[in-house]
C-alpha positions as semicolon CSV with decimal commas, in nm:
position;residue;x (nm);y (nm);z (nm)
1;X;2,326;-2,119;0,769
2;X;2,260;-1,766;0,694
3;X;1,944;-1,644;0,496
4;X;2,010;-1,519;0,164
5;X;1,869;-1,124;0,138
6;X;1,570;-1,243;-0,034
7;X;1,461;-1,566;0,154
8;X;1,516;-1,340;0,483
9;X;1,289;-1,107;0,375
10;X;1,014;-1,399;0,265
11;X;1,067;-1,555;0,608
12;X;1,003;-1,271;0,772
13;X;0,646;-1,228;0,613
14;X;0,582;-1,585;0,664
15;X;0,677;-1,580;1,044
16;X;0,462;-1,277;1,056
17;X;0,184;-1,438;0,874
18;X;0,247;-1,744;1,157
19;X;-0,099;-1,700;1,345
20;X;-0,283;-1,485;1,116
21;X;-0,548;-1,367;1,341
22;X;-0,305;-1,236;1,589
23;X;-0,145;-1,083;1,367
24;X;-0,469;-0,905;1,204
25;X;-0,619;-0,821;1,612
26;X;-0,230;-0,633;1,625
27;X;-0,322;-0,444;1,298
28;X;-0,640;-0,327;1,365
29;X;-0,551;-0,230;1,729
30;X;-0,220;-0,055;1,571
31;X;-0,495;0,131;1,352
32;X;-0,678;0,232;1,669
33;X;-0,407;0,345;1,863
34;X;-0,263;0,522;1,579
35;X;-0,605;0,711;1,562
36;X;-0,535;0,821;1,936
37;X;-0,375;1,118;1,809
38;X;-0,535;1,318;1,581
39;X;-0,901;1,199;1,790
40;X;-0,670;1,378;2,152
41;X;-0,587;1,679;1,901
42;X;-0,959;1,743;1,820
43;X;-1,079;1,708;2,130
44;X;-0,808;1,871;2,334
45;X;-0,831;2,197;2,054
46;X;-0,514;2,150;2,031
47;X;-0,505;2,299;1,638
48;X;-0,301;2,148;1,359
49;X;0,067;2,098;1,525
50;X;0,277;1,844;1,396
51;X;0,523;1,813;1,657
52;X;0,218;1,748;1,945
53;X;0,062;1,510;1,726
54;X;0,373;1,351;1,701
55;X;0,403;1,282;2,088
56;X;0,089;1,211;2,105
57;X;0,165;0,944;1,826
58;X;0,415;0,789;1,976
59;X;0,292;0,760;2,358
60;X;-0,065;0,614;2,156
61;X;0,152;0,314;2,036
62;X;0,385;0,260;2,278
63;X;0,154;-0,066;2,406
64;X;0,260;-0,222;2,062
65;X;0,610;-0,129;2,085
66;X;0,651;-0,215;2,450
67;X;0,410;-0,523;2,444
68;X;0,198;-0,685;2,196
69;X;0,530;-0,686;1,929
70;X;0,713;-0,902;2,159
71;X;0,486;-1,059;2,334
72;X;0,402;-1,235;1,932
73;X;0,797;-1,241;1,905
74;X;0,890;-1,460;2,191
75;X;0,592;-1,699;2,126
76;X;0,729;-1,693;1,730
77;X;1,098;-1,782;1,902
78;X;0,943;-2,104;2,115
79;X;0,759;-2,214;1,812
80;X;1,000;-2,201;1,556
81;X;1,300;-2,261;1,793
82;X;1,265;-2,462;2,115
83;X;1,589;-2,277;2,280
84;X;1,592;-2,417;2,627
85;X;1,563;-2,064;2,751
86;X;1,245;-2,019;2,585
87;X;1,025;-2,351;2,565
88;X;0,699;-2,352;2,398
89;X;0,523;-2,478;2,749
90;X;0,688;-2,235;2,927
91;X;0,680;-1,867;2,691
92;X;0,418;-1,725;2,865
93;X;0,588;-1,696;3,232
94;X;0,864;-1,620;3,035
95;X;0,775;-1,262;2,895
96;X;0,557;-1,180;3,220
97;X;0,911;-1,209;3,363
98;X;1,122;-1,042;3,094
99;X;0,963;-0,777;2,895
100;X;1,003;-0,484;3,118
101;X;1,376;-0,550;3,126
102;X;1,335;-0,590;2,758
103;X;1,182;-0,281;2,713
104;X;1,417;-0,078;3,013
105;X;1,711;-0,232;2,764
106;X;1,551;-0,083;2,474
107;X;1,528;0,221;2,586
108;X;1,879;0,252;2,738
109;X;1,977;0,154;2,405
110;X;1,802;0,426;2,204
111;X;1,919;0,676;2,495
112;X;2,257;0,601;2,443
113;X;2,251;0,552;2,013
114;X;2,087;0,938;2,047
115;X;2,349;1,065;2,236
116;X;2,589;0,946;2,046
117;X;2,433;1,027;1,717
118;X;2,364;1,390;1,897
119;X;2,706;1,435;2,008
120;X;2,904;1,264;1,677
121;X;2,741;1,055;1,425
122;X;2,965;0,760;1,429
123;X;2,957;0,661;1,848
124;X;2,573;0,660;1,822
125;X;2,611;0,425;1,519
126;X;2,875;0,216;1,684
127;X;2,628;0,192;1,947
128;X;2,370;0,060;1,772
129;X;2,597;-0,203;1,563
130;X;2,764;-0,347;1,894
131;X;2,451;-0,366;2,152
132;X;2,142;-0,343;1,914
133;X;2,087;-0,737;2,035
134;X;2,071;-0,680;2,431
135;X;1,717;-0,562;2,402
136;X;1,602;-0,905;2,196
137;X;1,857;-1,108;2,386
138;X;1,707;-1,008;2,738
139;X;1,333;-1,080;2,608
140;X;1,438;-1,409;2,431
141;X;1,673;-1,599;2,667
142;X;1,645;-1,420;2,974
143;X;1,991;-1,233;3,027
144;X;2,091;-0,952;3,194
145;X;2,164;-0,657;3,034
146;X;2,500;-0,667;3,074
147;X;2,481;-1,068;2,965
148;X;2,319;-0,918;2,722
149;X;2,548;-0,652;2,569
150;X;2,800;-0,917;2,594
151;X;2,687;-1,164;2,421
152;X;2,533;-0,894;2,144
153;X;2,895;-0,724;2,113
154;X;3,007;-1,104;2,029
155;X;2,750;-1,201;1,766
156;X;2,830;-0,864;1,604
157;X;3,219;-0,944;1,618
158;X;3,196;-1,239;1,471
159;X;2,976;-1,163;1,201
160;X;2,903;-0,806;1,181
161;X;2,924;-0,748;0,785
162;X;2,640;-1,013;0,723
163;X;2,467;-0,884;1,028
164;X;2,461;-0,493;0,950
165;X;2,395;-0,566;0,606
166;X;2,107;-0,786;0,636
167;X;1,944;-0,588;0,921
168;X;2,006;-0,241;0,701
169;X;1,836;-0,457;0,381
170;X;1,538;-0,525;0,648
171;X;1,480;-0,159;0,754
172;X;1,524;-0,003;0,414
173;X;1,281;-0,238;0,266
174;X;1,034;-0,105;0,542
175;X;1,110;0,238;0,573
176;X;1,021;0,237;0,197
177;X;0,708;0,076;0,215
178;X;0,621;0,370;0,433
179;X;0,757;0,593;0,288
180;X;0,552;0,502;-0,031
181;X;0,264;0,469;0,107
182;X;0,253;0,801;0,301
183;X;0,342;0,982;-0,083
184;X;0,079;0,799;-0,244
185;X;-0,176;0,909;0,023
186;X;-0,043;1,284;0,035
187;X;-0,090;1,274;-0,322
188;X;-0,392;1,086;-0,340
189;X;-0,551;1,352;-0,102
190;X;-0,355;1,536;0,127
191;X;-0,407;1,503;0,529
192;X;-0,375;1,883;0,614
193;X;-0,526;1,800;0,985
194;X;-0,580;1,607;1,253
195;X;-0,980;1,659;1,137
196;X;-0,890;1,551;0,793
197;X;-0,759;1,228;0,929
198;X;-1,031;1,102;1,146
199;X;-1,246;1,155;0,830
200;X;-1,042;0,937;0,619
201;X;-1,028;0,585;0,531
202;X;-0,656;0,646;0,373
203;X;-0,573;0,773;0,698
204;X;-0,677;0,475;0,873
205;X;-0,534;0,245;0,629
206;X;-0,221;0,398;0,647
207;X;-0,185;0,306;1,044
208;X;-0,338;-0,040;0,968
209;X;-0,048;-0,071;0,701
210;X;0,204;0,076;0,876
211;X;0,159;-0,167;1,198
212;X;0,168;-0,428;0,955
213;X;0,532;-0,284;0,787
214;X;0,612;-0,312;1,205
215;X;0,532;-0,660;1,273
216;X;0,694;-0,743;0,949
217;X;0,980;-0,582;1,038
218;X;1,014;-0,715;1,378
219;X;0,959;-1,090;1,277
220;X;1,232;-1,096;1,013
221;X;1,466;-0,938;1,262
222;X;1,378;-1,250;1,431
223;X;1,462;-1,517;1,170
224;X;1,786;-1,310;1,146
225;X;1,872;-1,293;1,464
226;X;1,806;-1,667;1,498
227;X;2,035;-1,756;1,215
228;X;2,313;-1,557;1,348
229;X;2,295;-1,740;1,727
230;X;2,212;-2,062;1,554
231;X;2,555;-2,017;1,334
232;X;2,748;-1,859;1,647
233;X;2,665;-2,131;1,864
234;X;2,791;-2,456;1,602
235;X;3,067;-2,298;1,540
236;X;3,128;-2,280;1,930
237;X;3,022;-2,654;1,885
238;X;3,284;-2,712;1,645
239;X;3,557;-2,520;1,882
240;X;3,451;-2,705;2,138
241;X;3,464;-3,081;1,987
242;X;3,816;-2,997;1,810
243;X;4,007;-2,932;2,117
């Protein structure tokens, strides 16, 4: 059965809320690494320039990204779960073995989604809608990538309106958590450089928050994608048993 907007989005805090410690060490390192940046700025003399900082930014936190976020996701999946492809005994030697071909099929995915968006808007969003579940279908049951893009092209066929709009409701319900945040601190008292940051708590808060909007965001991707294979696969169940 599918979630209902609002119990997906209360699922997802509670799955994220799972192990609360882990999920608080994640924070607090997403705070540090987010840090990383203006600290490299000051030190390097590199000035006040946004789009460094911002590459700085993003190679800081790529450890969470590429990971520490699913590293907590596939334990989440064996524990809430018990797919045979991903036991609870077994979750550990599972994402030693998986997540760099999660992470390669993440970033093929974003490669090809930028193109597309870059060339035409539509092919980069057609992209995304069709193949945005290789990347969690490699780290959670172990596929290929093209297993993967396969079976993700088929979850999104059969139920891509419930899919897109769900995972849309997710994203837009996190982008504006940031997004409010980030006003109410530029209001509050603007960050006008990398200086300015390391001196303030709002800064810091702001990356603690903003890893937390992250894991949020990742675990009730999770309950959604679960619902959607749990659905796919009775129905194939139900094929199955009426022929």
């Amino acid at each position: 059965m599918f979630p209902s907007p609002l119990s997906l989005l209360w699922d997802g805090f509670k799955l994220a809320l799972r192990h609360p410690w882990i999920s608080f060490s994640i924070c607090m390192l997403g705070m540090g690494l987010g840090g990383l940046a203006p600290f490299l700025m000051v030190r390097g003399g590199l000035g006040d320039n946004p789009a460094i900082e911002s590459l700085l930014f993003f190679v800081a936190v790529l450890p969470l990204d590429m990971y520490l976020l699913p590293r907590l996701m596939l334990r989440l999946d064996a524990e809430t779960l018990g797919h045979p492809n991903n036991s609870v005994e077994a979750w550990k030697e599972a994402f030693e073995a998986r997540w760099l071909r999660a992470f390669g099929a993440k970033l093929l995915l974003c490669v090809a989604a930028g193109l597309g968006i870059l060339i035409f808007i539509l092919p980069g969003l057609a992209v995304l809608f069709c193949f945005g579940w290789a990347p969690t279908r490699v780290l959670l049951r172990g596929e290929s990538i093209r297993e993967a893009c396969i079976g993700s092209l088929e979850l999104m066929r059969r139920f891509w309106p419930l899919a897109v709009s769900r995972a849309l409701l997710v994203l837009l319900v996190g982008m504006t958590i940031s997004g409010s945040v980030q006003y109410a601190i530029g209001s509050l008292h603007p960050l006008t450089n990398p200086k300015a940051e390391l001196l303030s708590p709002l800064f810091w808060g702001e990356q603690f928050l903003g890893t937390m909007v992250s894991l949020w965001t990742a675990a009730s991707l999770l309950v959604l994608y679960q619902s959607l294979e749990s659905v796919s696969s009775d129905l194939d169940m139900a094929s199955s048993s009426g022929k």
